[in-house]
N, C-alpha and C positions, 0 to 999 in steps of 0.2 A: 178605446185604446188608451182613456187615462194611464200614466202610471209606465205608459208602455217605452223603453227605450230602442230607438232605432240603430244599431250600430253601423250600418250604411252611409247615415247621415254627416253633414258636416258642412262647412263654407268654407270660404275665404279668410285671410284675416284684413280685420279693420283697415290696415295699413298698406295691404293691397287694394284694399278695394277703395280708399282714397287715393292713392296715386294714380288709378285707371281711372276716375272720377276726374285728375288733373289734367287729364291727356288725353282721353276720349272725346273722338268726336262725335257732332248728334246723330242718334242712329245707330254708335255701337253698343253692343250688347257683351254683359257679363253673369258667368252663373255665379249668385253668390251664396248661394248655399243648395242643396239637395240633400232629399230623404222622402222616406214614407209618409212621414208626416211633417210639419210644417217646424224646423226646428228652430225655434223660440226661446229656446235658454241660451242660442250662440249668441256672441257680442254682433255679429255680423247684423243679426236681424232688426236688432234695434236702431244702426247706425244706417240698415237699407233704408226703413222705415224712415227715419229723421229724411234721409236726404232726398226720399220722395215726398212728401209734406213739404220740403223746401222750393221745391219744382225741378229739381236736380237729376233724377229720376223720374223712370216710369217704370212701377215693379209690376209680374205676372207668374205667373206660373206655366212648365210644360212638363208634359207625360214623359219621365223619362225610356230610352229603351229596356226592356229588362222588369220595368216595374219602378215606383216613386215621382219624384216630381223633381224636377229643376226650377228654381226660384231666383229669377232672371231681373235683371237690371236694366234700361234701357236709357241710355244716357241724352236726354231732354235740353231741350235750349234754355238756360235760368231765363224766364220770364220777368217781364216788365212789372210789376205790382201796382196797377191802375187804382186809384182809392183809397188806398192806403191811407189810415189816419193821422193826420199831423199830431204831432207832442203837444198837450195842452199849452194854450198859451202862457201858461203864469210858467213853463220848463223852459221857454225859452227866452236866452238873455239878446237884449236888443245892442246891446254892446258889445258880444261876442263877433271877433273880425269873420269867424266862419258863417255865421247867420247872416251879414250882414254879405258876404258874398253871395250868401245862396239865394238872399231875397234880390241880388241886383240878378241871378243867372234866371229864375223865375219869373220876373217882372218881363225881362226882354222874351222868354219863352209863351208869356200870355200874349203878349201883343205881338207876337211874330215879329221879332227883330234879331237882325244878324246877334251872334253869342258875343257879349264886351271883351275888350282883348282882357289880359292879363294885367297889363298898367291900368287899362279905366276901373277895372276891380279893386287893384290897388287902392290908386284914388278916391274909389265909393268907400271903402272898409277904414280908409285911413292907416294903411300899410307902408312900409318901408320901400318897397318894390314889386314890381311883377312876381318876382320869385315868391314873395311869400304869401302872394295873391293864386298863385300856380301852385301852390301847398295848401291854400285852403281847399281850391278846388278836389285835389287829391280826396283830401279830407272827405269831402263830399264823395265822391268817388266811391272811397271805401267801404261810405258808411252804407251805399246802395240809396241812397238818396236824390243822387243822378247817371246819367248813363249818357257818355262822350263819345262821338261817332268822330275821329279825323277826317278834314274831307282834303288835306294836303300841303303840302307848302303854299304858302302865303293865300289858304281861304279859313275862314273862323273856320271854328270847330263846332258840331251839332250835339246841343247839350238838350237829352230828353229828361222833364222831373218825373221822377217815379211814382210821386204822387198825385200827378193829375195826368201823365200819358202827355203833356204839351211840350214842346219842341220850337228850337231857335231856329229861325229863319235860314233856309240852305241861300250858299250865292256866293255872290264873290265879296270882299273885305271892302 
């Protein structure tokens, strides 16, 4: 069937199928494209593709009624990345206030101790204040570096590193 065009076929667009992607919860499901054959030339497919690689999805296939296939999306918990390889040491600068938060959130994560507030971060990195100790963390954050579980008003917060799956000590402050 090289060669062959399905005119049945077709998806989503991109920008649908990111914003279901923002909002969905795990376990719902989206068709994001169908046809006879697997259509490959839409934008859709490439961008399913990326975001199952990512752990974002889980893609499949189903028989549709009538004839073709539904090519389905299944929206996935983003995973922890256990292993993950650190940046060679010569990329990381030991004077950077973000590195130097991360290694204080790490240290306390190896040896099972409650998460340092925000001012001992401070403190550790040589910061201005909490606040900008509370923007590295972000930083971290974003960068999926680490993963922040709130446990409430007036208890640390449980900071797991992504690259080794360890975790700050649950409890009270």
């Amino acid at each position: 069937m090289t060669g062959v065009v399905d005119a049945l076929a077709g998806g989503v667009t991109i920008a649908a199928f990111e914003a279901w992607l923002d909002g969905a919860d795990v376990g719902a499901t989206l068709i994001v494209a169908w046809g006879g054959v697997p259509p490959r030339k839409l934008p859709i497919w490439d961008a399913a593709a990326a975001a199952d690689r990512d752990g974002l999805v889980r893609l499949h296939h189903k028989r549709r009624d009538g004839g073709g296939w539904n090519y389905v999306a299944v929206r996935a918990d983003p995973p922890i990345v256990v292993g993950r390889k650190a940046p060679p040491r010569s990329a990381i600068d030991d004077e950077d206030p973000t590195e130097i938060v991360f290694r204080a959130l790490k240290r306390a994560a190896n040896f099972g101790q409650p998460c340092p507030t925000n001012a001992d971060l401070a403190r550790a990195a040589g910061l201005r204040d909490a606040v900008a100790a509370s923007y590295r963390v972000r930083l971290l954050r974003q960068a999926k570096r680490i993963v922040i579980d709130e446990q409430g008003p007036g208890q640390p917060r449980i900071v797991t590193i992504v690259g080794t799956g360890k975790s700050t000590k649950r409890g009270v402050a």
